[in-house]
C-alpha positions as CSV (number, residue, x, y, z in Angstrom):
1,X,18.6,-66.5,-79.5
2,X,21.4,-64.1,-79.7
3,X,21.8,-60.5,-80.6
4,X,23.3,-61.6,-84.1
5,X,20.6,-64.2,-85.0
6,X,17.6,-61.8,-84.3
7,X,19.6,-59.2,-86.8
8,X,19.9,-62.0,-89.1
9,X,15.8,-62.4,-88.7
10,X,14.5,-59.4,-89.3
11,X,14.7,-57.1,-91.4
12,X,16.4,-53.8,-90.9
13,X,13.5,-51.5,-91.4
14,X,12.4,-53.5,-88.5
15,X,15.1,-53.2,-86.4
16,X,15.2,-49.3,-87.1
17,X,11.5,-49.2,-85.9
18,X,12.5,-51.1,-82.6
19,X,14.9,-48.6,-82.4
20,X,13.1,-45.5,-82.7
21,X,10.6,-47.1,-80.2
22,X,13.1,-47.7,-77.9
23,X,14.7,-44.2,-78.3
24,X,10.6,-42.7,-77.8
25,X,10.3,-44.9,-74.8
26,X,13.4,-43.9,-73.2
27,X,12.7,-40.0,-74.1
28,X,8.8,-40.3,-72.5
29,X,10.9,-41.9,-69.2
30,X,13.4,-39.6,-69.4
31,X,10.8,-36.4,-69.5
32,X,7.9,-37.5,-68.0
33,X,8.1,-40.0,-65.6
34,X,11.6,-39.4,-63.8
35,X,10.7,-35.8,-63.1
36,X,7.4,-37.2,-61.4
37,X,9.3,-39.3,-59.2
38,X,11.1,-36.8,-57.6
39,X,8.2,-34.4,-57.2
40,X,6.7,-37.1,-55.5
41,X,9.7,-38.1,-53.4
42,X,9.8,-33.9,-52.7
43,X,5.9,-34.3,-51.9
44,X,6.7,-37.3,-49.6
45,X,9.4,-35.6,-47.4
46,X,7.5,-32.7,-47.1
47,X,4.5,-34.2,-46.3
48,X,6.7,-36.5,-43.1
49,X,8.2,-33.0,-42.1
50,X,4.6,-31.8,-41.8
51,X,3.4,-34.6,-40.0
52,X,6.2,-34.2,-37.1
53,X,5.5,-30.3,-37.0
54,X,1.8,-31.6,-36.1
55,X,2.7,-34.3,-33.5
56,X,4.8,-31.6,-32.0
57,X,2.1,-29.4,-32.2
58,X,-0.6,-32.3,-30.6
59,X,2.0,-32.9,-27.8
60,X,2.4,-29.2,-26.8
61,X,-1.9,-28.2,-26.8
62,X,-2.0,-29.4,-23.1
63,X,1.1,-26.7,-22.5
64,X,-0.3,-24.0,-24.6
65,X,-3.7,-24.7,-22.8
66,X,-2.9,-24.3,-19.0
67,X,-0.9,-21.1,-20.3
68,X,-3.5,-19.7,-21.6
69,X,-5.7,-20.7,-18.7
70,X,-2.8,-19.1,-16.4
71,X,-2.4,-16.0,-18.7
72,X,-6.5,-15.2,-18.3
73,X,-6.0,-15.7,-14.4
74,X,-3.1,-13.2,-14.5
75,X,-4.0,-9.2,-13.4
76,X,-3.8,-7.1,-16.0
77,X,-1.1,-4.7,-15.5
78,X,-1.9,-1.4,-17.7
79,X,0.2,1.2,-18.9
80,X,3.2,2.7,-16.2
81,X,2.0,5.8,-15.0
82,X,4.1,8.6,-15.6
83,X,1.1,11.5,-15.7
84,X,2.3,13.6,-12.1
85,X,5.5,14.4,-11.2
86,X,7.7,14.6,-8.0
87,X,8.2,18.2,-6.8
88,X,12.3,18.5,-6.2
89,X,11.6,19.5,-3.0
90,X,10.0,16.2,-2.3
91,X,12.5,13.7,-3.4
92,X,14.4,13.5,-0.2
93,X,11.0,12.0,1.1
94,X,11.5,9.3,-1.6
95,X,12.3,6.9,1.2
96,X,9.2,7.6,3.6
97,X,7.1,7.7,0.3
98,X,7.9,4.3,-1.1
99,X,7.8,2.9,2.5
100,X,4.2,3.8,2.3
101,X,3.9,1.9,-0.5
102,X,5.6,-1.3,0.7
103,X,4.3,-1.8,3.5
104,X,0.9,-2.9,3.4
105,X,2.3,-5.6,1.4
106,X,4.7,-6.9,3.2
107,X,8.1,-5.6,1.5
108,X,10.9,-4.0,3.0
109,X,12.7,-1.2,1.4
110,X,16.4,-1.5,2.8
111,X,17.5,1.5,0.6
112,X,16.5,4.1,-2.1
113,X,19.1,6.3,-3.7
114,X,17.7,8.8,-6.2
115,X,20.9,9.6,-8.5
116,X,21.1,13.2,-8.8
117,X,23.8,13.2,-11.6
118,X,21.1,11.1,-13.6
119,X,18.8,14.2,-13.7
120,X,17.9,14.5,-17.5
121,X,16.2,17.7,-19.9
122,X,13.0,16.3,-19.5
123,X,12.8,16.4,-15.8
124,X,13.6,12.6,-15.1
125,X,15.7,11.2,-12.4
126,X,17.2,7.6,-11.9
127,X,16.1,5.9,-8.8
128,X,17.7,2.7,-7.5
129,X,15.1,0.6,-4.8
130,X,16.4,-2.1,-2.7
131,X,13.8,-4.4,-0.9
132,X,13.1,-7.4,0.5
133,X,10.0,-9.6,0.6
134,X,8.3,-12.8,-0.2
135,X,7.8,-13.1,-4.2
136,X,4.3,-12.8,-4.1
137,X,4.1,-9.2,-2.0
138,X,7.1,-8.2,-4.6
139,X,4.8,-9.0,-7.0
140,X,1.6,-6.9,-5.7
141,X,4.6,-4.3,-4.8
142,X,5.7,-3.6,-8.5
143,X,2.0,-3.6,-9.6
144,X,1.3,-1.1,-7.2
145,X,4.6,0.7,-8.2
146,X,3.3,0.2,-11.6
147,X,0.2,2.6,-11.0
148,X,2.5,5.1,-9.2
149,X,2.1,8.4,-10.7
150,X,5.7,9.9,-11.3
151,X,7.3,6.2,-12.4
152,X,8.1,6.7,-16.0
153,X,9.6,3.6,-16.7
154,X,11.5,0.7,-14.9
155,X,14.6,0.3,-16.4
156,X,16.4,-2.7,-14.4
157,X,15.1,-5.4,-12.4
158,X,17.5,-8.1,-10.2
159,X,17.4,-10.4,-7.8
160,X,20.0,-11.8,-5.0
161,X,20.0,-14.4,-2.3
162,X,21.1,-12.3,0.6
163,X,21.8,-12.5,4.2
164,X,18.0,-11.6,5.0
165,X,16.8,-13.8,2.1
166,X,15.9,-13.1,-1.2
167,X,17.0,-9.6,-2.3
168,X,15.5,-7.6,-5.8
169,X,16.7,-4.2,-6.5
170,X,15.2,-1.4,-9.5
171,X,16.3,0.5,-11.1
172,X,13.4,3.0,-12.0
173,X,12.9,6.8,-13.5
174,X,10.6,9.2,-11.8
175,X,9.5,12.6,-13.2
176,X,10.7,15.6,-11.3
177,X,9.8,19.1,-11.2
């Protein structure tokens, strides 16, 4: 049966009904159920997104794990000192001073030159350290420098491969009187 024959059949208030119906349909499609679609096609990419942020997440616990674990084996540091100060008069001793330091654990100082143009209003003064040592006594060296009282703050920290071996120099502020 063709288009013309069905029109031919029925009558036209019939044909207008179909019509409308087919215009209603079309608008309930149109308003309803295409905007559903693509929420759920949002929902759907969203949710794959999600579910490779949590396999990520599930391959990474072991690594967040043992760094935690390493983290709670780690010696807690504290605050840098900074509560006495170095008497001027003392600062040419800065050498036999830090020596004293270093030694026990195994570091040697090669140098220490206190920058006396670096002398600020609040009675600071740049120091630069040059030492030498196995990582782990440079290690137990900085946290003992760490608890020294006139260190203020460290400012720079590097490393080298020297002649000797491995070479770290640092930059550090004292408090002076």
């Amino acid at each position: 049966m063709t288009l013309a024959e069905i029109k031919a059949a029925l009558p036209a208030r019939t044909l207008i009904t179909l019509a409308v119906g087919a215009a209603v349909a079309l608008g309930f499609v149109a308003v309803f159920l295409i905007p559903e679609y693509r929420t759920v096609e949002s929902l759907t990419a969203q949710v794959a997104d999600m579910q490779l942020v949590l396999d990520q997440r599930r391959q990474l616990e072991p690594v967040v794990k043992a760094l935690a674990e390493a983290r709670s084996r780690v010696q807690a540091v504290g605050t840098v000192s900074g509560q006495s100060t170095v008497p001027v008069a003392e600062v040419g001793r800065l050498t036999q001073i830090f020596d004293e330091l270093a030694e026990p654990l195994g570091v040697r100082l090669t140098s220490v030159a206190p920058d006396a143009a670096s002398v600020t209003k609040d009675g600071l003064l740049a120091v630069r350290l040059t030492f030498l040592g196995q990582a782990e006594a440079v290690r137990r060296f900085m946290l003992t420098l760490g608890a020294f009282g006139p260190l203020v703050k460290v400012e720079s920290a590097t490393t080298v491969f020297g002649r000797e071996g491995r070479e770290y120099t640092l930059k550090c502020w004292l408090a002076v009187k």
